[in-house]
N, C-alpha and C positions, 0 to 999 in steps of 0.2 A: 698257813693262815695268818701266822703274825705278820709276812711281808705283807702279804692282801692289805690288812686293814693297814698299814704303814701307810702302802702306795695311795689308800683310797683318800687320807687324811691330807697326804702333801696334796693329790688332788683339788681337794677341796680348798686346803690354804690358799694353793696356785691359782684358782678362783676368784677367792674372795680377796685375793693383795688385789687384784686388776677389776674387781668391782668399782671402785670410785671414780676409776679412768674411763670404766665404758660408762657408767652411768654418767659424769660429765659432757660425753660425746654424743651419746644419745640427747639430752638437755640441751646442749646447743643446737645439735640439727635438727631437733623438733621444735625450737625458736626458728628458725631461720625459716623452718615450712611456715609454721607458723602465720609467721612475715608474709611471707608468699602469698597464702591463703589468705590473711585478714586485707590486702591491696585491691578483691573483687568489691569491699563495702567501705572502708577507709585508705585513707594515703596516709601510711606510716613509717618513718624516718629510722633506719636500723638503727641509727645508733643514737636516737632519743630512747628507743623501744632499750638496748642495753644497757645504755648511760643508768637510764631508772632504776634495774636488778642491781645495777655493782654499787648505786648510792646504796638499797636497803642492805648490800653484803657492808658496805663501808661501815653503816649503821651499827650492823650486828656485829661487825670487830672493834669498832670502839665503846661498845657497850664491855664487850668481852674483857679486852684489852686496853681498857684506858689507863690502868694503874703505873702501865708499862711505859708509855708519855713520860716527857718530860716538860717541866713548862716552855724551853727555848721549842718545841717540837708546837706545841699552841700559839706560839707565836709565829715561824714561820708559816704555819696554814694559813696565821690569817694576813700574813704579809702577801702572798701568794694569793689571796682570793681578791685583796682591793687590785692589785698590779692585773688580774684580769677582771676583775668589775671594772674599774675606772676605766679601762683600757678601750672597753668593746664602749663606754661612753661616747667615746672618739673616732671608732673605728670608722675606717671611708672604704676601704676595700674588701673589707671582711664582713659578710653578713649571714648570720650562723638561720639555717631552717627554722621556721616557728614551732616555739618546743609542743608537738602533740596540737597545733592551730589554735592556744592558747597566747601561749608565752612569743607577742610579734615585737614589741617597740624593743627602742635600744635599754629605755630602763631597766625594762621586763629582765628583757636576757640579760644584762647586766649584773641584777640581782644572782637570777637564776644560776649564770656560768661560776658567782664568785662565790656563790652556797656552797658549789657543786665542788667548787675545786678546795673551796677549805676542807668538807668532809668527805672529800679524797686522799687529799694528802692527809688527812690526821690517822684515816684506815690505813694509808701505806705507810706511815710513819709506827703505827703500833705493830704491824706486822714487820716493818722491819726492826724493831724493840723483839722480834723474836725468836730472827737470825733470817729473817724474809732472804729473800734472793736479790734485789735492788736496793744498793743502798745510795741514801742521798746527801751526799760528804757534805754537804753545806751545813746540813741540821746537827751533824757530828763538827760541825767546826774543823774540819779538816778542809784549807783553801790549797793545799797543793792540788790535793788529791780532784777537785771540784773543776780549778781553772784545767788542768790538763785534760781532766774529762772533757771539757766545753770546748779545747782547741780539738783531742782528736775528734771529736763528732763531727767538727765545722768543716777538718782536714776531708774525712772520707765523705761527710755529704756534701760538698761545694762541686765535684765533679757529677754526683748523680743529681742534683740539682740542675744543673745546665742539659743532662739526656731529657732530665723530666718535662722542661720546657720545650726541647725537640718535639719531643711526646709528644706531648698536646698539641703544637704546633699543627702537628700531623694528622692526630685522629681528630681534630676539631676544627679545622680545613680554617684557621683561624690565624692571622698573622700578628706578629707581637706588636703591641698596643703598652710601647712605656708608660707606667705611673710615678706617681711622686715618690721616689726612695726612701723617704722618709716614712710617708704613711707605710710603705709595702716591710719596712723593716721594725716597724712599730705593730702594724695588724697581725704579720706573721707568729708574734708571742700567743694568738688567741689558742688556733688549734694548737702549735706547739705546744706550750704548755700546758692547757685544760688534757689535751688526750695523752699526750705521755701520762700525765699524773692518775687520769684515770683508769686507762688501759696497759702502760708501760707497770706502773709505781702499785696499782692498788689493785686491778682484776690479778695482774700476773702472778702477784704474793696469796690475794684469797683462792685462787685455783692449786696454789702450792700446800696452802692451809689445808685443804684438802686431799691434798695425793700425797702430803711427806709421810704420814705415818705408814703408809699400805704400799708405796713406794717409797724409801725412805735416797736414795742411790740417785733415783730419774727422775724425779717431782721437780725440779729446778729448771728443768730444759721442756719438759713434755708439758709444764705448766707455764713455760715461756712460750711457747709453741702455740697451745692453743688458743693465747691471749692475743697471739701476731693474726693468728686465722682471724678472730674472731674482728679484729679491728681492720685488717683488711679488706676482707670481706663485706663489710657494710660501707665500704664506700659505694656500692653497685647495687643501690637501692631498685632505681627500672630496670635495669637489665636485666638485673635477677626475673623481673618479674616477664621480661621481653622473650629476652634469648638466654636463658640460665647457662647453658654449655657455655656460652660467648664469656658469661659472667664466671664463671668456675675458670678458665683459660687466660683469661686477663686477673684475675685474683692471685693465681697462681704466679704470674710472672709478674705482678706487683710485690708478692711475699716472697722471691727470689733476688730480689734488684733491691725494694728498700727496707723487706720486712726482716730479715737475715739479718741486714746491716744494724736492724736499730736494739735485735734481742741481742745479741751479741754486744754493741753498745754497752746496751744498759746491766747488764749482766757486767762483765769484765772493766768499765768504767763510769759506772752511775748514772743515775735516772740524769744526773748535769748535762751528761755525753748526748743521751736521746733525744732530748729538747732541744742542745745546741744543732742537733744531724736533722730534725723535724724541722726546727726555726727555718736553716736555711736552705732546705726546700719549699716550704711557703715563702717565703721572704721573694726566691726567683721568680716565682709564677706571678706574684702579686706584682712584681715589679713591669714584668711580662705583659700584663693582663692577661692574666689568666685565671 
């Protein structure tokens, strides 16, 4: 009888530790139906639709954990939000979706991207004040640690940068169309750094937030993991809605080729490393026209 209820208890533990993981996974892929479904009545941009959930989770950890900040940690946010506010002021070859067919002119989004990105990094910055899984050697004043990050990112993405351009080349029956180098290596900081910091730096640690206590061992990787799917993934807004298999087959080999490379990155050489591996894949294509 006593092993009974023993076995029935670890049972039940064994459950409830992998509760927050399936419940996570279920939450995304009924977002993503979601998506699907809301595309018969609206045209909705995936990753405006996420961007929005990870500002309120930002919200909600810097309420939590703001004691945890430090003021250099307040200051680089907000360094970090004019360098892409003023940025996308200027931008010529980067022109981000209208946010939700509000947010069109350059102002708008300018405002918008440098809100977004100060109270991103402030959430990825309190989370990692808490031993988060990405850290960002700059705000720790550590410049070895940051420039080495920035070269190896630049090392392993400068050849998948040049497939990338293949890429497109190919599925986009599109021949390359040089731009001004300057603009393409200036625009290129927009996604690079708004989505590392929002996806890389601050969904990755809030999805950790939630799986380290119930997984304490695997919450570092399986919440790097889901954060790669999930940014992936919304790059295939119509397709999804076209040819979904087409879209699940090309996501998949997107998150093989640069999504590995950048959780890996940013995991074992800082959020510096992802930006630098993200920068100089946009930087080719842009230069590309592409």
């Amino acid at each position: 009888m006593n092993s009974k209820i023993i076995l029935e208890r670890q049972t039940i533990i064994s459950k409830s530790k992998y509760a927050p993981l399936v419940g996570l996974i279920t939450a995304i892929l009924a977002l993503f139906v979601i998506r699907v479904l809301a595309n018969q009545f609206i045209t909705l941009h995936t990753f405006y639709f996420f961007d929005t959930l990870i500002m309120a989770g930002a919200l909600w950890v810097l309420v939590k954990y703001r004691r945890a900040l430090r003021w250099s940690d307040w200051l680089w946010a907000l360094v970090l939000g004019a360098v892409v506010g003023v940025g996308m002021l200027f931008a010529t070859l980067f022109t981000p979706y209208p946010f939700f067919k509000f947010v069109k002119s350059a102002p708008e989004q300018a405002l918008l991207r440098g809100l977004g990105t100060i109270l991103a990094t402030l959430g990825g910055l309190a989370i990692m004040r808490q031993g988060g899984p990405v850290q960002f050697h700059v705000a720790n004043r550590n410049w070895k640690k940051a420039s080495w990050g920035v070269l190896v990112g630049l090392t392993v993405g400068l050849p998948l940068a040049v497939l990338n351009v293949f890429a497109l080349q190919l599925t986009q029956s599109h021949p390359i169309d040089w731009q001004n180098p300057i603009a393409a290596l200036f625009d290129a900081l927009q996604p690079a750094v708004v989505e590392e910091i929002i996806y890389r730096f601050m969904l990755w640690g809030l999805f950790w937030l939630i799986l380290r206590n119930s997984l304490p061992t695997q919450s570092v990787w399986l919440a790097g993991l889901l954060a790669m799917l999930i940014h992936n993934y919304s790059h295939f807004d119509e397709l999804f809605v076209q040819a979904p298999l087409v879209a699940l087959g090309m996501g998949a080999a997107m998150a093989l080729l640069w999504g590995l490379p950048l959780l890996v990155l940013a995991r074992c050489h800082g959020l510096e490393s992802a930006i630098a591996f993200h920068w100089v894949q946009d930087a080719a294509r842009f230069l590309a026209g592409f």
